[in-house]
N, C-alpha and C positions, 0 to 999 in steps of 0.2 A: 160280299166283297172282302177279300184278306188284303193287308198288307203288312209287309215287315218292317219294321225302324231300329236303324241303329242310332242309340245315343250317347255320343260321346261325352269325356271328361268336360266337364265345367259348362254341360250344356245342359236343358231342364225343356220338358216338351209338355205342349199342356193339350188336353185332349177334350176336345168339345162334340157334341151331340146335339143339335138343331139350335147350335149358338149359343150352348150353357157351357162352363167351363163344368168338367165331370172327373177328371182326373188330372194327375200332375208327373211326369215319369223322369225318372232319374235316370242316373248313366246306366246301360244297356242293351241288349236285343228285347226288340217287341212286338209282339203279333195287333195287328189293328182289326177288327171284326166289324162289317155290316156299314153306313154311313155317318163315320166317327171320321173328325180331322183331326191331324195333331200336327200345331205349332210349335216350331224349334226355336232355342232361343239361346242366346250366347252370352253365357254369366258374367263374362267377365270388359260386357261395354252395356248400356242405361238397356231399361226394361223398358223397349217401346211394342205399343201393339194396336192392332186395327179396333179391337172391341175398348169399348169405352171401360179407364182405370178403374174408375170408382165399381164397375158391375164386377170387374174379377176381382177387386179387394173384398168382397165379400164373400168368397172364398174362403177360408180361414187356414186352410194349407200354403196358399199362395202366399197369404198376409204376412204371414211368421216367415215367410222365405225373402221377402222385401224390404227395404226402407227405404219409404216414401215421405215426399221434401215436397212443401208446399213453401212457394215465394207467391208472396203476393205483392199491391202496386207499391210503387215505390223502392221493392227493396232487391237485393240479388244473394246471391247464397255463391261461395265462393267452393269449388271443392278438390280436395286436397287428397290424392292416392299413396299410401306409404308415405306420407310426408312430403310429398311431392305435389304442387300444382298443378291442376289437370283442366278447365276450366270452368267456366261460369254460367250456371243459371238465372236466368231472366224467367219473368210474371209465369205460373203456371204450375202443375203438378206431375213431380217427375218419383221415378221407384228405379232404385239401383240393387241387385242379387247382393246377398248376404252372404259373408263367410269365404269370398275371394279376395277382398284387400281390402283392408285397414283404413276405412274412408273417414273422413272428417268434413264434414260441410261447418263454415264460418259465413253467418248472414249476417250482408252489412244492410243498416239503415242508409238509403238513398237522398231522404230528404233532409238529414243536415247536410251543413258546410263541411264541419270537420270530418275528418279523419279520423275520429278515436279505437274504432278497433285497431287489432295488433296485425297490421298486414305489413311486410317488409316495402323497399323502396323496389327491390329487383320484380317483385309481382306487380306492382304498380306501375312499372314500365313495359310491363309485358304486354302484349299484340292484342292476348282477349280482352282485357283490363283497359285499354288507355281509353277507349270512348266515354269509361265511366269516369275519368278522372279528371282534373284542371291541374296542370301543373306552373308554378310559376320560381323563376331565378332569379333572385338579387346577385349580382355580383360583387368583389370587393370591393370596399371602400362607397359602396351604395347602402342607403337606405329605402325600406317601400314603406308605402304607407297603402293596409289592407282596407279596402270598402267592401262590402258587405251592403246589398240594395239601396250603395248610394252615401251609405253611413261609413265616418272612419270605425273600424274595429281596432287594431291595432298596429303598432310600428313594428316591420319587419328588418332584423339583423340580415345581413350577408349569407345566403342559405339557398336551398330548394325548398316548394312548399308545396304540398299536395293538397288539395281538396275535392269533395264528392264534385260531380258532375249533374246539375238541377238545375229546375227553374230561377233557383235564385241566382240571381247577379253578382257578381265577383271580378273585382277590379285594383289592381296593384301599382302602385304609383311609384317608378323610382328614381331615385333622387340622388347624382354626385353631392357624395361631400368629404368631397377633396378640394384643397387649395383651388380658384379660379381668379386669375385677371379678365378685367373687363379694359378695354381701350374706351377713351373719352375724346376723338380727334377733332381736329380742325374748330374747336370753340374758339368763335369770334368775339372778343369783347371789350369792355373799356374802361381805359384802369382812371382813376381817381381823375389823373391831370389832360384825361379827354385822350389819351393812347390809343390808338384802336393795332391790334394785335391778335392772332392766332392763338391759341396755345393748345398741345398734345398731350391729354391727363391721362393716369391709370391708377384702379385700386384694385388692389388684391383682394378677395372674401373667400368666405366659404358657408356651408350651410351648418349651423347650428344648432337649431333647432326646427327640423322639419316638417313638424304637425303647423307652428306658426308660419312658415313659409309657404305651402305649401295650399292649405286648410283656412286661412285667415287672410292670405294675400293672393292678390291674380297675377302671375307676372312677375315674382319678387325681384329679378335683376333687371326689368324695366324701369319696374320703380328704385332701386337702388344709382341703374345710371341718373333719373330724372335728380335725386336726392341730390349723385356727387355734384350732378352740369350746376343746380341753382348754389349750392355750397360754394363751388369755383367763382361764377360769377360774383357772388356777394362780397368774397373773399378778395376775389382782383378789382373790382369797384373800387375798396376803400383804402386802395395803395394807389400810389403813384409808380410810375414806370421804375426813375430810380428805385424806388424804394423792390419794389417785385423782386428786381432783376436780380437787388442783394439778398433778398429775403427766399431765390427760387427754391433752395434747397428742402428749407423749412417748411415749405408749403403745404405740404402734404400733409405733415403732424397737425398743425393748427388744421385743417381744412377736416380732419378726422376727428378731431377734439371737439371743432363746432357741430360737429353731426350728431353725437351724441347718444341718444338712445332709439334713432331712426332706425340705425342699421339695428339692434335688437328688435324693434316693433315689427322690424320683417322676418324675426328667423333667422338672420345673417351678421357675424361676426367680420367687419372689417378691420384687417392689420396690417396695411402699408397702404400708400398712395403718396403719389409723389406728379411732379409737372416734369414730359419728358422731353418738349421742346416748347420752345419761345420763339414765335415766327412775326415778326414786322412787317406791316404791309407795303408795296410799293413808297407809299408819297414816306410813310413813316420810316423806311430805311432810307433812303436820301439822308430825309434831314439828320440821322444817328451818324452816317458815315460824315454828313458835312461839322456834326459835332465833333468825332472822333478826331478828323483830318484838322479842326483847330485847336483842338484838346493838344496832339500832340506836334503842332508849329508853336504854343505856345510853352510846351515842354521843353522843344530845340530851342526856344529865342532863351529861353529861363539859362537852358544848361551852356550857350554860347555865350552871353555876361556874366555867367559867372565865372566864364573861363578869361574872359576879356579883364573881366576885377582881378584876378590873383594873378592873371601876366603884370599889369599892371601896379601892382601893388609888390611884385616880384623888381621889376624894373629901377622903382623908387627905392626898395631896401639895395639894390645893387648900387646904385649912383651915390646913395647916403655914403657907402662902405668906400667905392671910388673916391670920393671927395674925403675921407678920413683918411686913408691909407694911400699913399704915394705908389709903393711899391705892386700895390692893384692896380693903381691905374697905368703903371707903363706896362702889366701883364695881358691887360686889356685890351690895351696897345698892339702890343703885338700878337696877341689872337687876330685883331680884326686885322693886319695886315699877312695875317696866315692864309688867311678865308677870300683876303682877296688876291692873293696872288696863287691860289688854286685855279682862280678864271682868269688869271691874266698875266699875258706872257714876261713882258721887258716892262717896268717902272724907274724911272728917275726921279730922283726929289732933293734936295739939298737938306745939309744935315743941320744948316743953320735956323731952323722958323721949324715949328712944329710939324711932325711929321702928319699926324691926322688932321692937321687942317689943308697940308697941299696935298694931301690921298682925296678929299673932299672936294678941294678945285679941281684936281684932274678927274674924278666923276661926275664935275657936272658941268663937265663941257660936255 
């Protein structure tokens, strides 16, 4: 039996005889004789073939024309054509033709965390590549805090972070630390002189230190509300109403002052707090408003004697002056006889008897 083959450029045909590899044939025409096959093969994509690798590596024609890439568990070998990314082999033994492109294979270790070989971010987000990978984002003004089976490893800046894809556990914790208020409402309490009153707190924090916050405490702005509420309390206990009401402003500094090194034991820096309303209860607003309403009757009774004293005392310097000066008193005279003949049409009087005492008989008829 004859047959003819053509083999083109960048193709390589391998010719076996009762399943031995026997020859290897290059680009050309070729005559095949007697029951010889020959498999064709395309140099320039992976060398796969029916006969088991390892029996044609022993070939030595073959071997010099290949290079074969053993990954074994754990790891993958990345490979790379002209510089170019081409993809990824997994567990097993692969042969790529020789002498068509510029290949480069980079085998990474599988079973660290890290990352340390030099693989760019742009391969790492590629389609073959991301089931190997764990990617994880802080964003601004965030901190993470990296665990590793459980354990903190390290504190993460504001970044992207790559690591392999394994059995081990990997877990990223992230944390504002950025300014936060917290609301304190509706606290019910009772100030020194048995008051009982609402009041609506708030403090400002932020996170500080995030390994102690985080790593050392459950909950840290639970327990910073429970810290501010008992602070308030203690704080408005040992005032009286008056006293509170002048001191509201202030409230907040002292109530931060007394805190102390709490807020550090959790990780968190507080820098403001203040009281943002003062609510009276029913029966307790009554009695304020009924204070208020005598607070200021006894302001008008205050401000009307004293207006009463300086008329009066106005009166007595007038009359003194009257009684010294003559010529005042007949002025005086006839003012009040100005003011009353504004109201009053026709008057008779005789000029013999004092004029303001018959003005005074005829008004009190």
């Amino acid at each position: 039996m004859i047959k003819n083959l053509q083999i083109k450029a960048y193709e390589r045909g391998l010719v076996f005889k009762n399943g031995n590899l026997i020859d290897i044939l290059n680009e050309g025409n070729f005559w095949i004789f007697g029951s010889k096959s020959v498999e064709v093969y395309d140099m320039k994509v992976l060398f796969k073939s029916n006969t088991d690798l390892s029996l044609l590596l022993k070939n030595e024609g073959l071997k010099s024309m290949l290079e074969v890439i053993e990954v074994k568990d754990g790891e993958i070998v990345l490979v790379y054509e002209n510089g170019i990314f081409k993809e990824v082999l997994n567990v097993g033994q692969y042969a790529f033709w020789k002498g068509i492109f510029n290949r480069e294979f980079q085998k990474v270790d599988l079973t660290k965390v890290e990352i340390t070989e030099n693989v760019s971010k742009t391969i790492l987000e590629n389609a073959k590549l991301k089931t190997f990978v764990r990617k994880f984002v802080i964003t601004n003004q965030y901190k993470g805090l990296l665990l590793i089976d459980g354990k903190l490893d390290r504190v993460l800046e504001a970044g992207t972070y790559y690591f392999w894809n394994n059995e081990t556990s990997i877990e990223v914790k992230a944390i504002d630390t950025r300014m936060q208020q917290m609301e304190i409402a509706g606290q019910e309490l009772l100030t020194k002189d048995k008051a009982m009153l609402r009041i609506n707190f708030y403090v400002r924090f932020q996170v500080e230190n995030i390994v102690k916050a985080v790593m050392s405490n459950k909950e840290y702005d639970k327990q910073l509300y429970i810290l501010m509420q008992l602070a308030l309390r203690e704080f408005v206990g040992a005032l009286t109403l008056d006293e509170l009401l002048l001191k509201k402003d202030s409230v907040g500094k002292e109530i931060l002052q007394n805190l102390g090194n709490k807020a550090e034991d959790l990780g968190l820096k507080a820098s403001d707090a203040g009281i943002r309303d003062v609510i009276l209860t029913g029966e307790m607003k009554e009695i304020m408003n009924q204070v208020l309403i005598a607070e200021k009757k006894a302001q008008a009774n205050t401000i009307m004697r004293r207006e009463e004293t300086a008329s009066t005392r106005s009166l007595l310097n007038t009359a003194k002056l009257m009684e010294e000066n003559e010529v005042l008193w007949k002025l005086k005279e006839m003012e009040y006889m100005e003011k009353i003949a504004d109201k009053i049409g026709d008057i008779t009087v005789s000029g013999n008897s004092n004029i303001v005492s018959q003005l005074k008989e005829i008004f009190a008829k």
